[in-house]
Structure formats: C-alpha cells, structure tokens
C-alpha positions in Angstrom: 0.0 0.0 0.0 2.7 1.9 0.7 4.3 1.7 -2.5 1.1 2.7 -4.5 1.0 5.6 -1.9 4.6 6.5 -3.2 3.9 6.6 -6.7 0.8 8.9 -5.9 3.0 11.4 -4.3 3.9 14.6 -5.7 7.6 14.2 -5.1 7.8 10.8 -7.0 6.0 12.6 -10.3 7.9 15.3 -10.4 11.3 13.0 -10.1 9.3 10.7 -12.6 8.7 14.2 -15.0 12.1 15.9 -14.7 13.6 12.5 -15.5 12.0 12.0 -18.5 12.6 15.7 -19.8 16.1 15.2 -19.3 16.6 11.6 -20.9 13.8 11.7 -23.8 15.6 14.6 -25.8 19.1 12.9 -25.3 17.5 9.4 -26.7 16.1 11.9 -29.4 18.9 13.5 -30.4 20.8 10.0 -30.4 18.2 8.4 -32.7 18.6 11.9 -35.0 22.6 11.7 -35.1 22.6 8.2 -35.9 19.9 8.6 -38.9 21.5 11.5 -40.2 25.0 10.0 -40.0 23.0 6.9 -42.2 21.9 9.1 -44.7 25.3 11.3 -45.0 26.9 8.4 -45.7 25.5 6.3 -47.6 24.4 9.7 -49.6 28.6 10.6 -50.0 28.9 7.0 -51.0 26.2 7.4 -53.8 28.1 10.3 -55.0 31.4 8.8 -54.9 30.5 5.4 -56.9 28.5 7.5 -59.7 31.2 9.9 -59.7 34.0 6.9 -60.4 31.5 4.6 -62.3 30.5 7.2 -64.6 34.4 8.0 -65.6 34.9 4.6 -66.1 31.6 3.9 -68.6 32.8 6.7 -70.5 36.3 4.9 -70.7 34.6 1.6 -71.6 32.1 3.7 -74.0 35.7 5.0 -75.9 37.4 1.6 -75.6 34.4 -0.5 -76.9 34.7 -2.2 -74.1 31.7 -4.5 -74.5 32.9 -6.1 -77.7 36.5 -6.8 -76.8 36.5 -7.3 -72.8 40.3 -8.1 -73.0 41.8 -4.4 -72.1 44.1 -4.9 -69.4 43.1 -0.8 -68.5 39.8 -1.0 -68.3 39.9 -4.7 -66.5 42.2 -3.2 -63.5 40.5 0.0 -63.4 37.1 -2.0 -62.8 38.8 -4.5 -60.1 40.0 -1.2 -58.6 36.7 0.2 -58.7 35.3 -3.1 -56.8 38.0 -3.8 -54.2 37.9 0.0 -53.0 34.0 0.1 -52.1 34.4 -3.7 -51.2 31.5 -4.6 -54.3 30.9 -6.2 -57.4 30.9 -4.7 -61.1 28.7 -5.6 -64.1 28.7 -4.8 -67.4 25.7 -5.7 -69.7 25.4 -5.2 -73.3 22.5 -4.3 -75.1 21.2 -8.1 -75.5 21.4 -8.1 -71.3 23.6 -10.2 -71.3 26.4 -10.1 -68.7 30.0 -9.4 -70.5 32.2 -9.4 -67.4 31.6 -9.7 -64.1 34.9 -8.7 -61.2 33.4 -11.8 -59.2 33.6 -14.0 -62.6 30.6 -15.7 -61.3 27.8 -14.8 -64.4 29.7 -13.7 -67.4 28.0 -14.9 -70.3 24.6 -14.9 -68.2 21.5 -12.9 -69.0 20.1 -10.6 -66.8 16.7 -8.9 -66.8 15.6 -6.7 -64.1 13.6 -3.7 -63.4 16.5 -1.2 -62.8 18.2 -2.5 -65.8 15.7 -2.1 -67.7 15.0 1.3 -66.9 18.9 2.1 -67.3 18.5 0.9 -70.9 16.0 3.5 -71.1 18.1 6.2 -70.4 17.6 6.8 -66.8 20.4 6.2 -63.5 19.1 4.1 -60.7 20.3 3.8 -57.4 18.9 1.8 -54.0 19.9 1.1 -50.9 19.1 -1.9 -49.1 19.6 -1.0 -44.9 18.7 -4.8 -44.2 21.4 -6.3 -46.6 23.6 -3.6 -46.0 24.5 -2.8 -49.8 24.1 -0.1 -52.4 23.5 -0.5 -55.8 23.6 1.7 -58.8 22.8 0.9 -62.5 24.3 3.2 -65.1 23.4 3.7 -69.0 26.8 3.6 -71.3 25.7 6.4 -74.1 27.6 7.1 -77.4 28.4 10.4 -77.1 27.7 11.1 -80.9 24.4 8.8 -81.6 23.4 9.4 -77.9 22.8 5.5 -78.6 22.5 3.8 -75.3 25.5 0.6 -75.7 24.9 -1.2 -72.7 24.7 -0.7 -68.5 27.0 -0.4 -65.8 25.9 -2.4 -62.7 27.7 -1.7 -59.5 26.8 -3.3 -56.4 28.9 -1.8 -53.4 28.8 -3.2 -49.6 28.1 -0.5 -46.8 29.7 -2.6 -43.8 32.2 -0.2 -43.2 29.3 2.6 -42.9 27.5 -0.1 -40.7 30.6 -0.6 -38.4 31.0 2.9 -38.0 27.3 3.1 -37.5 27.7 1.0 -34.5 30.5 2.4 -32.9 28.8 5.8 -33.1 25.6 4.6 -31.6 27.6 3.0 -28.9 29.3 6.0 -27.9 25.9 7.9 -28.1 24.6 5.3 -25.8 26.9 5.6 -23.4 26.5 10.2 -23.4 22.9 9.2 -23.1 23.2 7.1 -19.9 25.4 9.5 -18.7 23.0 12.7 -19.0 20.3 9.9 -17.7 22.4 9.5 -14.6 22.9 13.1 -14.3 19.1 14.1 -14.6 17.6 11.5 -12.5 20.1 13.5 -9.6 19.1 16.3 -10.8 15.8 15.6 -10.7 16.1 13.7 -7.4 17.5 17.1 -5.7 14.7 19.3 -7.3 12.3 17.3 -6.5 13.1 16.7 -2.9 13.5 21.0 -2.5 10.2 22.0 -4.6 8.2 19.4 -2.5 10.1 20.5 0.9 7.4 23.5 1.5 4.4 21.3 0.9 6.1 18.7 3.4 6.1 21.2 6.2 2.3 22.1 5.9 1.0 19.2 7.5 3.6 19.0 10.3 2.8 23.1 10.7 -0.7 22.2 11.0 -0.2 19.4 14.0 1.7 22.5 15.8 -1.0 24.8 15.1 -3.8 22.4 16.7 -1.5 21.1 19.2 -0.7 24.8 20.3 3.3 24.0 20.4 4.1 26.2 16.9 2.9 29.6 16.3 -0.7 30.6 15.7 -1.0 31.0 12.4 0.1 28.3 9.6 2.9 30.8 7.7 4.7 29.0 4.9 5.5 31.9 2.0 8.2 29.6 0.1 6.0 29.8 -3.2 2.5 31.1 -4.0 0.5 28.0 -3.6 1.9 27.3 -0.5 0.9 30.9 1.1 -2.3 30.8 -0.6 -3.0 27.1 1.5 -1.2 29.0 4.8 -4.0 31.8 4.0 -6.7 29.9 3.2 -6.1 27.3 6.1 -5.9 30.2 9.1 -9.2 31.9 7.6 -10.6 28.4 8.2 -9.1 28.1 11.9 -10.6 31.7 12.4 -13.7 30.7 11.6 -13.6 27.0 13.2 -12.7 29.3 16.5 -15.3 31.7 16.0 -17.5 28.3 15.8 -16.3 26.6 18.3 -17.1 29.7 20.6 -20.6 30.5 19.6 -21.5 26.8 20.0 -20.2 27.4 23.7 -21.6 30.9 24.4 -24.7 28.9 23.0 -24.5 26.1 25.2 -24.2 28.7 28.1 -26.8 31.0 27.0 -29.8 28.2 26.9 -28.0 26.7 30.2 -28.5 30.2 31.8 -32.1 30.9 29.9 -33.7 27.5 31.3 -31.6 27.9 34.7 -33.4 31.2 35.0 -37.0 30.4 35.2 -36.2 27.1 37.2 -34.3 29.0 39.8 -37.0 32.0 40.7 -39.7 29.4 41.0 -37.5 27.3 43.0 -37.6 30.7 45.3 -41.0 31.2 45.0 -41.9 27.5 46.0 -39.6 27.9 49.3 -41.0 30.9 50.3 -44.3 29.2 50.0 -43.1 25.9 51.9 -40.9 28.6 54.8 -44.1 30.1 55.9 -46.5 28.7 58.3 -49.8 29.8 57.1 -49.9 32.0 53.3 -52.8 34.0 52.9 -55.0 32.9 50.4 -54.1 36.4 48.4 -50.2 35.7 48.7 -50.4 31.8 48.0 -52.2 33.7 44.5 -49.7 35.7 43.9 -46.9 33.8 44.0 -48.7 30.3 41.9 -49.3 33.1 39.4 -45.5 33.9 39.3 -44.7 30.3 39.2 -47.2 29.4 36.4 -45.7 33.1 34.6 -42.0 31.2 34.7 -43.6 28.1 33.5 -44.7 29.8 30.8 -41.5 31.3 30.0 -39.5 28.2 30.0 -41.9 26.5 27.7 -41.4 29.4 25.2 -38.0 29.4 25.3 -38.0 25.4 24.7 -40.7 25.8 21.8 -38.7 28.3 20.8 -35.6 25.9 20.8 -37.0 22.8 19.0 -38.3 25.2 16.3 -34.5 26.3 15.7 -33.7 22.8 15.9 -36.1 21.8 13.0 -34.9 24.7 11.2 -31.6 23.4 10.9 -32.0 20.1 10.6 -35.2 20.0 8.0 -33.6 22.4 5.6 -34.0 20.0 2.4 -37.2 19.4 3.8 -39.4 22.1 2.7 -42.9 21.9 2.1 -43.0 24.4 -0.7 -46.5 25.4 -2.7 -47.5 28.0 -4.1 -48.9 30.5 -1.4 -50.8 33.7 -2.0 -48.5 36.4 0.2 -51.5 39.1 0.4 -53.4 36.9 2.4 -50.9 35.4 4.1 -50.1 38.9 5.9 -53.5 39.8 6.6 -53.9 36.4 8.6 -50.4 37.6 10.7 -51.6 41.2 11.0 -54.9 39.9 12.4 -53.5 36.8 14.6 -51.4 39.4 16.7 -54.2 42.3 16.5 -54.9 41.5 19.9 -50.9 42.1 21.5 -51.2 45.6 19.6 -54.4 46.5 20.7 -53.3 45.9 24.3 -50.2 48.2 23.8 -52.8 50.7 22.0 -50.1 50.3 18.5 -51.5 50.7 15.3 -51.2 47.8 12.7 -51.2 49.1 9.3 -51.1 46.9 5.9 -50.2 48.0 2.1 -50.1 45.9 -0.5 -48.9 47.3 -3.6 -50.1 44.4 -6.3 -51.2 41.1 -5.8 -48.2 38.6 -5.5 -48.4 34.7 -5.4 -44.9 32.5 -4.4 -43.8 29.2 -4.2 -42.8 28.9 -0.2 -42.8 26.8 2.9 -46.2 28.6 4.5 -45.8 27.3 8.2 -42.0 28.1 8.3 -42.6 31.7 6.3 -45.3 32.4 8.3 -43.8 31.7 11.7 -40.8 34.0 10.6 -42.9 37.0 9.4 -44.6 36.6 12.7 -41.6 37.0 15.0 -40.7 40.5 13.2 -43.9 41.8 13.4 -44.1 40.5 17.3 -41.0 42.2 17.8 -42.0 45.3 16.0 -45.1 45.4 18.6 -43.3 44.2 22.1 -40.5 46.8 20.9 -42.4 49.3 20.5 -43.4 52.9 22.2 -46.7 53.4 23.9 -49.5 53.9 21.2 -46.9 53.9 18.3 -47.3 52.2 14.9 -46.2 49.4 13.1 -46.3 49.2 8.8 -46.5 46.5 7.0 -45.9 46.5 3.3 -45.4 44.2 0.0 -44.3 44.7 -3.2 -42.5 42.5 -5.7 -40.5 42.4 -9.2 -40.4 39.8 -11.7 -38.1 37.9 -9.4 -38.8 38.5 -5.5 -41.3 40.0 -3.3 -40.3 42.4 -0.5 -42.2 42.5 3.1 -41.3 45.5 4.6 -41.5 45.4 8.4 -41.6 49.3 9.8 -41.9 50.4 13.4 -41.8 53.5 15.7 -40.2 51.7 18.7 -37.1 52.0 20.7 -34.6 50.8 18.0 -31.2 48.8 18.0 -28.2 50.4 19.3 -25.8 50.3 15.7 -23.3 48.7 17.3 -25.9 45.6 18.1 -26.9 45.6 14.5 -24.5 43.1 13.5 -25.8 40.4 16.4 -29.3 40.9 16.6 -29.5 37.2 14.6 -27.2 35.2 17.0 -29.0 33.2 19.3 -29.9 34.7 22.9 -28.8 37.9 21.6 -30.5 41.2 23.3 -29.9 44.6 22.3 -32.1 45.7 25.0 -31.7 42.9 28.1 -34.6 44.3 30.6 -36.9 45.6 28.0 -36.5 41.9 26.7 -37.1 40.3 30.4 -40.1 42.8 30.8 -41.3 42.0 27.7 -40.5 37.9 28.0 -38.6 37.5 24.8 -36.3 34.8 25.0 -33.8 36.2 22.3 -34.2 33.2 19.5 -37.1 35.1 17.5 -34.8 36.7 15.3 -32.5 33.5 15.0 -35.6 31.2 13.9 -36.7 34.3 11.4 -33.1 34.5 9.4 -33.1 31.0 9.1 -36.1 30.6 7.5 -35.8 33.0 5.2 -32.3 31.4 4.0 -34.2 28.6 3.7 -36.0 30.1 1.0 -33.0 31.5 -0.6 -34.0 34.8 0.8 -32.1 37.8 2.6 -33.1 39.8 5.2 -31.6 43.3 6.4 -32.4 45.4 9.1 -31.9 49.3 9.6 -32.0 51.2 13.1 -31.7 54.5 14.8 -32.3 54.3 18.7 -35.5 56.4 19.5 -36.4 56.3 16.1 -37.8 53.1 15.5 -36.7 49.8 12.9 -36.9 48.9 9.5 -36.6 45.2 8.6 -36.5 44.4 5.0 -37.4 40.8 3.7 -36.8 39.4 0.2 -37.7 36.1 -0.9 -37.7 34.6 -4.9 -41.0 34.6 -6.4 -40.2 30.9 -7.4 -38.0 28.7 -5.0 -34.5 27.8 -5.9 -34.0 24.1 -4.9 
C-alpha cells in the first residue's frame, strides 16, 4: 500500500517528469545523429560510386569495351573500382547479357531486371538496401555522338564499413545518453526533494497549530501556492474558532435561559413551603409567578426545538404556491390583539397582488416574529407598517416600526442566538432572544435575505426578500 502511496506522491511525479525531460531529448537527439550519420553516408557513397562509375563507362564507351572485354586498362581500373568500395561490377550489353563480371561468377549470363531495364531506357538508378547492408547503382553507357545507349554499368557496393561505423557511433551515443540519464535523474532527485520541501512542512505546521506547540498561524510563504494554502487554512481556523465559541456561548446562553426560570420558582416555592400559614391572596400571587415562569420556560424550549427543526429540515421544505397578500392579513390579524393591548397601530399595504412558491408554516412563523418584535418593541401607542411589493423575481415585506430601535453597534448580532440589544426591556417583555434567530433561518431557507436598519429612539426597518419561485 505503501508503495502505491509513493507513486501517488507529488515528489515521485515530479522526479518521474524531470527524468524524462532530461533523458527523452538525449534518446532523441541519439536516434537523430545516428539517422543522419545513415543518410550522409550512404548519400557521400552514392556520390562517390556514380562519380568513379560514370568515368569509367565513359572509358569503356571509348574503348568499346563490351565487344573486346580483354583491355588490361579498363579490366584493373574495374577490379579497382570493386576492391575499393568492397562490391561487385557488371557490365551488360544491349542483349542483357552479362560481359564481365569482377566476381567472374555470371559472365555470359543474362540478366533482366527492373533497374536495368530502366537504365536501358536512359535513366540512372540507385537503392539502398539497410537490411542487406549494400548499395546498388545501374548506369546507361551512351555514345556520345548517336546518344545510342551501348549497354549498362551495374555496380553493387557493400556499406559494412558505414555499418561498423554506424555502431560504434551509436555506442558511444549510448553511453552520453546514460550519462546525461544519470545526471538528470540526480538532478531531478534534488529538485524534486527541494520544490516538494514546502508542501512537506504544511502538514507538520498544522499538527503545531492544533497542538498549540508552533505559532498561531500556519505561515509557509516559500512559493505562491503554499501561502495561498497557509492563507486559506488560518481563515478556516478563524472561523472553526469563532464556531467553536458560539457553540459554547450557545450552550451557556440556553443553560442560563432555562436555569433562569427554574431558579426564581425554585424561590418562589420555598418561600411558600418557609411560611407557616400563606394567605390565600399571597399563596395567589406567588402560583401566578410560578405558572408566569412556567410559561417562560416553555417558550423558550418551543422556541428551541423550532431552531432545531430549522436546521436540521432544511432540504425538507414543504414548498407550494402561497398567496403572500393573504398570508399577511392572517399575521396582522393573529397578533391584532398584542397591539391593541399596547394601544399600537397595525397598518397593511399591498402594492399588487403577488403569489410564491414557499414553505407557508415556516414563512409564516418567521414574518410573525418581526412583526411580534416590532409590537413588544415598541413605544406606547406607536405604529407598526407592513408593506409588499414585488418584481419579476422577489417579493419584499417590509416590516416598519416606531419603537425603541437597535443600538448600531448591536446591528450586527441581533441574529445570534440569545442575543439582546435591550436585556430588561426583553425580560419585561418575555422574549427569550431566539425570534430573530428562527426568522433568518427561515428566510435562507427560502434562498431569501433579510436586512435590518435602526436608529435608537427612532424606530426599525426590517426588510425581507424572498424569490417569487424557490431555488432548490
């Protein structure tokens, strides 16, 4: 597994990489020496034969060679001509038939072939054979005066020596590319090891970070990558810290909230159970205060479990198609009754008709809270306006009120859970500080947004928008 690991690893495929940059080209240029060493060659070669064969068919042309084959010139100029390219001469009258051969294996023998053929038609053929090792060149003898073509010059030459030389050159190359291979696998071996250095550190940066025994922050800056991950892996253990200590101040807040009521009618209840004889009018009193904090702690756990569903049923959206009008005009009329007590004055404008595709129970129970808020929050026979209006993509509730306002510098907490801007106007009031908490996440539920604007004295303004059709 290991092993598998290995040759998954960044290190090994940049060695792997750099390695074969350094070797492929070498083998290339080896393979293109070598070919073009072939082809020089065996192209001087060419050159040098037809250069020397074409003297010697004019000599045999002058000599009429091909009818008297007993010239002691032209006999050792054409054993010269074979022993120095290590090959074989032909001559071939014009009845193809062989009239002297340097290997004085076929004289007297006819030959027919393509390339003599062709020679007797006036044109110079030459081949090589790389297999057999051996060139061959066929050569028309022309009278110079009749331009009459008298017969063809066949010269077969061996290209061993080019082979042998062919060899040792590609040995030699062999051995400069195993050398430059043994240099760039170092190479690569010690660039490899220093680029993936950096990346090595992270993860043993990171066990100091958690473990608290390194600095604070992950800082490697060696290259661009590795300060972007440094970056990008402190924002995330800023905001796993700024996690970690809402889900405590949470965990203390709803301690504290359900400790609260518990505790005063735990006080109430002794004082009952301390005295002797209570007066009917006091024993009263103080159930009424005990049944007022049982109240309060079941609000604050409905409150609770409604958060809880919130998060947890957030795919789980019953989502129709809801007419919004109407939907407001039930709220406004449901808490009617809290605003009439606190003489407020509730009033609705609708600016068109507007029908959505939403969750109804959830929407509903967070347009509740702000207008609940807006009431409880408010001055002593103020008002509270509720409008709606819409595009061709959202529609806007609009939650005004004349109350007491949010301090701006509570404006950016007012959604966190058992927040107060206001702590004994909230106790007075009984709000347990989860409304607003249970509102934003219903509305982001709904791929909405929700914003709020504030002036202490002066009253809120709590905009809501929401998508006319729901994004899934």
């Amino acid at each position: 597994m290991k092993k598998f690991k290995f040759y998954k690893s960044l290190k090994f495929r940049i060695f792997f990489w750099m390695l074969l940059i350094g070797i492929l080209p070498g083998m290339a240029f080896r393979a293109g020496i070598l070919k073009t060493y072939e082809n020089k060659a065996v192209s001087n070669r060419r050159i040098d034969i037809l250069s020397q064969a074409k003297i010697l068919g004019t000599q045999i042309v002058t000599y009429d060679y091909l009818n008297n084959t007993s010239l002691d010139v032209i006999n050792a100029q054409l054993e010269l001509l074979s022993n120095i390219y290590d090959g074989r001469v032909l001559l071939i009258n014009s009845n193809f038939v062989i009239v002297k051969d340097t290997y004085n294996l076929d004289a007297g023998k006819a030959i027919i072939s393509e390339e003599v053929v062709k020679s007797f038609k006036g044109e110079e053929i030459s081949k090589y054979d790389s297999q057999n090792r051996y060139i061959e060149m066929t050569i028309p003898l022309t009278d110079s005066k009749t331009e009459e073509i008298l017969g063809v010059l066949l010269v077969s030459v061996s290209t061993d020596s080019i082979e042998a030389n062919y060899e040792y050159l590609k040995d030699n190359a062999l051995v400069i590319v195993v050398a430059c291979g043994i240099v760039a696998a170092a190479l690569a071996m010690l660039l490899s090891q220093r680029l993936v250095r950096p990346l090595g550190r992270i993860p043993k940066s990171i066990d100091e970070v958690q473990t608290g025994e390194g600095e604070e922050a992950l800082s490697i800056s060696d290259y661009t990558e590795t300060e972007a991950i440094s970056r990008a892996f402190n924002e995330m253990i800023k905001r796993m810290q700024v996690i970690d200590q809402s889900r405590q101040e949470f965990v203390s807040n709803v301690s504290h909230e359900l400790k609260t009521p518990l505790t005063s009618m735990k006080v109430l209840a002794d004082s009952l159970l301390g005295q002797g004889e209570v007066p009917v009018e006091l024993y009263k009193e103080f159930m009424t205060d005990i049944a007022e904090e049982i109240e309060r702690e079941n609000k604050i756990i409905n409150d609770l479990l409604s958060l809880v569903k919130m998060d947890k049923s957030a795919g789980n959206l019953n989502i129709e198609a809801v007419n919004i009008n109407e939907l407001l005009e039930l709220i406004l009329k449901r808490v009617k009754p809290i605003a009439q007590k606190q003489n407020i004055e509730l009033v609705m404008e609708s600016f068109r008709p507007v029908t959505a595709e939403i969750d109804e129970v959830k929407l509903t129970l967070a347009l509740t809270n702000l207008v609940e808020n807006a009431i409880k929050y408010n001055k002593e026979e103020g008002w509270v306006h509720v409008s709606l209006n819409a595009d061709h993509k959202y529609f806007f509730v609009r939650v005004e009120d004349s109350g007491i306002g949010i301090p701006e510098e509570d404006l950016e907490h007012i959604y966190e859970r058992f927040y107060r801007a206001d702590k004994s106007h909230s106790r007075e009031i009984g709000g347990t500080g989860l409304g607003l908490a249970i509102t934003r996440s219903a509305i982001l539920m709904h791929r909405g947004a929700i914003k709020a604007h504030s002036k202490v004295g002066e009253g809120t303004i709590f905009t809501v928008r929401i998508p006319l059709n729901y994004i899934a």
